[in-house]
C-alpha positions as CSV (number, residue, x, y, z in Angstrom):
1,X,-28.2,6.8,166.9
2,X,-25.0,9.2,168.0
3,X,-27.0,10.8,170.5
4,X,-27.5,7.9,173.2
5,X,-23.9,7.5,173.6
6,X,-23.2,11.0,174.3
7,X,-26.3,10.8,176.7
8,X,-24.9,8.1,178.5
9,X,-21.2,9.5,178.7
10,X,-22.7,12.9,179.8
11,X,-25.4,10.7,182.8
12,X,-21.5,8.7,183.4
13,X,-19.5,11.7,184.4
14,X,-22.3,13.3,186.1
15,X,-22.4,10.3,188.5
16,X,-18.2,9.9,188.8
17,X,-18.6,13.8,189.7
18,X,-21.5,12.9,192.4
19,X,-19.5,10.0,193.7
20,X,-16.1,12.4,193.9
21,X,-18.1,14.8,195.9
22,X,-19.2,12.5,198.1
23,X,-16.2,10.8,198.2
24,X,-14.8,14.2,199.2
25,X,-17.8,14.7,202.4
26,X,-16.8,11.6,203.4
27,X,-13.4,12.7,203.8
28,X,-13.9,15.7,205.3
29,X,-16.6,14.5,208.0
30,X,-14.4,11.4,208.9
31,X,-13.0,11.9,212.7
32,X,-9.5,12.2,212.0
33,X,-8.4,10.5,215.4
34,X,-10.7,7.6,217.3
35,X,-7.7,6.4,219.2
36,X,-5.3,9.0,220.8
37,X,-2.3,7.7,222.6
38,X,-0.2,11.0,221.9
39,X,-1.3,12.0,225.8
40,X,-2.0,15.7,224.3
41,X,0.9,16.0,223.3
42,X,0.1,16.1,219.4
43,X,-2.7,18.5,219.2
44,X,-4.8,20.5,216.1
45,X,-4.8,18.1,213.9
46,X,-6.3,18.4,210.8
47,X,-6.1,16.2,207.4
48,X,-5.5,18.5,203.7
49,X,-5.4,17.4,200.0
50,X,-2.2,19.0,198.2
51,X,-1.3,18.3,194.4
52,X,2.4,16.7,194.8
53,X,2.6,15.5,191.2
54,X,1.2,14.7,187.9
55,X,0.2,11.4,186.4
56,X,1.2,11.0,182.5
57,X,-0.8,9.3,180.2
58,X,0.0,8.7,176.1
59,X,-2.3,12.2,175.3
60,X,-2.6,13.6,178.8
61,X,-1.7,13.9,182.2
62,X,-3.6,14.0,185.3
63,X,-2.9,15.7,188.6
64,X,-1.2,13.9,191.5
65,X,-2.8,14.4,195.1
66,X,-1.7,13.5,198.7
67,X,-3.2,13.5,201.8
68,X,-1.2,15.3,204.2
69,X,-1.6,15.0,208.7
70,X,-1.2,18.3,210.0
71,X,-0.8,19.7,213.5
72,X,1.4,20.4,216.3
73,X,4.0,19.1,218.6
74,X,3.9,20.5,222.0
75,X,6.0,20.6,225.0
76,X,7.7,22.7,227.8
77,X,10.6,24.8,228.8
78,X,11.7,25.5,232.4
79,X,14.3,26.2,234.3
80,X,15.9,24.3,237.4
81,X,13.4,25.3,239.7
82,X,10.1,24.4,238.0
83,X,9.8,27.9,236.1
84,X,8.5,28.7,232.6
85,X,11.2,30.0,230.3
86,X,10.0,32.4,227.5
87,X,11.9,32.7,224.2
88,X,13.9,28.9,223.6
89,X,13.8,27.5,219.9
90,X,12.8,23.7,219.5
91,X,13.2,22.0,216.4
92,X,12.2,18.8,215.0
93,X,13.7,17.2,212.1
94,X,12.8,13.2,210.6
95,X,15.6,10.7,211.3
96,X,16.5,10.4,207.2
97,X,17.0,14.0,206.6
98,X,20.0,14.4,209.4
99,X,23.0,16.3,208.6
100,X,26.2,16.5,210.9
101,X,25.2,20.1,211.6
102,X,21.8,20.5,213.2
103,X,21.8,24.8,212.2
104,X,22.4,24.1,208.8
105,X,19.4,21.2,208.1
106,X,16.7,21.9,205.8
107,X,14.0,20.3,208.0
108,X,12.5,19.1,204.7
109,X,12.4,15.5,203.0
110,X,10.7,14.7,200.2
111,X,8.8,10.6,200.8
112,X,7.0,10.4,197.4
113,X,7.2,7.0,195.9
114,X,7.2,8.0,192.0
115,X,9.4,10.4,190.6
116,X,6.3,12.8,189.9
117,X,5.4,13.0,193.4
118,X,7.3,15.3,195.5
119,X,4.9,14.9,198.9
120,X,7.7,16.3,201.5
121,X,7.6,16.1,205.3
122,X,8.3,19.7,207.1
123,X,8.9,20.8,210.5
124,X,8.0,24.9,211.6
125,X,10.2,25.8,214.6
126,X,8.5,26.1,217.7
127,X,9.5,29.0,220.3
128,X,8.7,28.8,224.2
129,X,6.1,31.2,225.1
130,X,5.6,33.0,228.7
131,X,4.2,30.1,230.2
132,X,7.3,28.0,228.9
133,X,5.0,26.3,226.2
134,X,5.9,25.5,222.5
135,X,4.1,24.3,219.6
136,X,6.0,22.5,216.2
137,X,4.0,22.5,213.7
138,X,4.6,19.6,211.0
139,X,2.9,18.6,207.9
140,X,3.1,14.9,207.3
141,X,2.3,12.9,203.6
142,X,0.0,10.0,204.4
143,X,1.8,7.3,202.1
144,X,-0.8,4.4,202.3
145,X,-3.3,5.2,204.6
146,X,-0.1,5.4,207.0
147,X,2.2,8.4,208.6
148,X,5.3,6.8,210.3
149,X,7.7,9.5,211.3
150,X,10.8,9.2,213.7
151,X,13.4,11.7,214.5
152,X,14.7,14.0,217.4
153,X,13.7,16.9,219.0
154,X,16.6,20.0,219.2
155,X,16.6,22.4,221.9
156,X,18.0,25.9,221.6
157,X,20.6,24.6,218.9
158,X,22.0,28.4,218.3
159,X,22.9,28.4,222.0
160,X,26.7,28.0,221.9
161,X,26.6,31.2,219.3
162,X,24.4,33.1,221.3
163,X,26.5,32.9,224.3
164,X,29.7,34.1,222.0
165,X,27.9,37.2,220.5
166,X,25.2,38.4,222.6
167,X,26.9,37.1,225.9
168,X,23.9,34.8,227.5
169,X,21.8,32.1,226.4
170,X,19.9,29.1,227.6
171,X,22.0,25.7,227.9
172,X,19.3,23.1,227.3
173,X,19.8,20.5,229.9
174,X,19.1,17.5,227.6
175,X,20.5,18.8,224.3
176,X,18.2,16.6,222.5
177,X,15.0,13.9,222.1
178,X,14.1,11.1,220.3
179,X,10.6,11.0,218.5
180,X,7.9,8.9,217.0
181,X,5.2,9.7,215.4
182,X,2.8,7.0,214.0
183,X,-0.7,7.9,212.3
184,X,-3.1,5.2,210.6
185,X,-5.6,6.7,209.0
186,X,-8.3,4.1,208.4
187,X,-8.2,3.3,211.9
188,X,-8.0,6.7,212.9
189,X,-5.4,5.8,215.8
190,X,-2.6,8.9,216.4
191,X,0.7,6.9,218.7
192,X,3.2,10.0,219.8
193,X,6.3,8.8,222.0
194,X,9.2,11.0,223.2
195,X,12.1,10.6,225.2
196,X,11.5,14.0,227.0
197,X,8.5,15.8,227.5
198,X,10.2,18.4,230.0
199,X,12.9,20.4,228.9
200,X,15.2,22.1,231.8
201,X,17.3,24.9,230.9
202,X,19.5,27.4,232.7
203,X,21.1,30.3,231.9
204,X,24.8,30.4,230.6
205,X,27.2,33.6,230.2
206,X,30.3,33.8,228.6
207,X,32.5,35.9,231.2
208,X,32.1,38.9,228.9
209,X,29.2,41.5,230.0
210,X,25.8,40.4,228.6
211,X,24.1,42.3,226.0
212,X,20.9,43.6,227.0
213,X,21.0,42.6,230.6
214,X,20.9,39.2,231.8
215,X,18.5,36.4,231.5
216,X,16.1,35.2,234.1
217,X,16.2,31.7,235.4
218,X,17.6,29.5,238.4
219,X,21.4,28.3,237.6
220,X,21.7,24.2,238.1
221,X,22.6,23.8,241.8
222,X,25.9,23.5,243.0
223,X,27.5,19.7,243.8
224,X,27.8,19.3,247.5
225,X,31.0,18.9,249.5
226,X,32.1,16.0,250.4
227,X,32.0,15.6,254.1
228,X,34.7,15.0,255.7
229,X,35.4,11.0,256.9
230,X,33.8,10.6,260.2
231,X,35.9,7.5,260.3
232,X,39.0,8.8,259.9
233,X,38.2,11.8,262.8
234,X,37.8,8.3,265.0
235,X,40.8,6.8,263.9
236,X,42.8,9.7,264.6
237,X,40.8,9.9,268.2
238,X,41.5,6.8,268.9
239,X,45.5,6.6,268.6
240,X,45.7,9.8,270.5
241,X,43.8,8.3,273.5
242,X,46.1,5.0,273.4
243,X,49.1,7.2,273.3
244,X,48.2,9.0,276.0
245,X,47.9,5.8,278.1
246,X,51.5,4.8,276.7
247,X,50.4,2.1,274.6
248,X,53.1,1.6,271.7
249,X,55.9,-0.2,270.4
């Protein structure tokens, strides 16, 4: 009579367990982007199951997991004339987690919706490589089938110090960018959209002798002269001519 039950409970799990790992297959072999309107811009991307939490019951608790978007941001550094610059920090941080002081920022927000989930957004630094490419790698919480991230971009933000200690540094044209980054996750559709895709910057020195040598890169070209007033040269033609002639009061 007890043993049915128990038979049944056992077959019951078995199938939940069957259904997970399918469940989990499904998940895994979905194409994570059908859509792409990030123009290669957001590239790598990959979707990951984290614990963020816990969910507590009267005699238990049961672990809390998120599905998190990961990948990169990628862009480029050159200089005034089109050239690659090696060695510039770009860093990204979400719109709601600004301070006043960009070096100080913990690039780090934490989105969950219960107070046992702590799902976070982060943003890696990305540095410039030879061929003036850098790559920001973020890891996003999908909060309801849907990532919906804005914020700004930061170029060289240690610049300022860098020129007072070492000498040199880059001075980012275009200090920095506005992003937005929008994932939905059913649909598989990725939307990336960013004020500046280019980054120009040009090297800056202090007056004191750089450290290390100097740093490679055109400067930002010089205004022009204004030329002077053809006009006025006329004018001033002209009313020696008609004095010549004794014209006059």
């Amino acid at each position: 009579m007890v043993k049915y039950p128990m038979r049944k409970t056992v077959r019951l799990w078995a199938a939940l367990a069957c259904l997970s790992a399918l469940a989990a297959c499904g998940a895994a072999n979905q194409k994570i982007v059908v859509q792409d309107f990030a123009d290669g811009s957001v590239t790598d991307l990959s979707i990951t199951e984290q614990i963020t939490g816990e969910n507590d019951f009267l005699f238990f608790s049961i672990p809390q997991k998120t599905r998190f978007l990961d990948g990169y941001i990628k862009g480029q550094i050159t200089d005034y004339s089109g050239s690659p610059i090696q060695g510039v920090i770009v860093r990204a941080v979400a719109s709601s987690g600004e301070t006043t002081n960009p070096e100080d920022e913990l690039f780090g927000e934490s989105i969950g919706g219960g107070s046992g989930n702590n799902a976070t957004t982060s943003f890696d630094p990305g540095v410039s490589d030879t061929n003036g490419f850098y790559r920001i790698r973020f890891v996003l919480p999908i909060i309801n089938d849907i990532v919906d991230v804005r914020g700004r971009l930061i170029f060289n933000p240690g610049w300022q110090q860098e020129k007072t200690n070492l000498g040199k540094a880059y001075e980012p044209q275009v200090k920095e960018s506005q992003f937005h980054l929008y994932y939905d996750y059913k649909k598989g559709q990725l939307i990336y959209v960013q004020g500046i895709q280019k980054t120009i910057v040009a090297p800056a020195l202090s007056g004191l002798p750089p450290k290390m040598g100097g740093l490679p890169g055109s400067a930002p070209p010089l205004p022009a002269k204004p030329a002077a007033s053809t006009q006025n040269q006329s004018n001033s033609g002209d009313q020696d001519l008609f004095k010549g002639f004794g014209f006059g009061p």
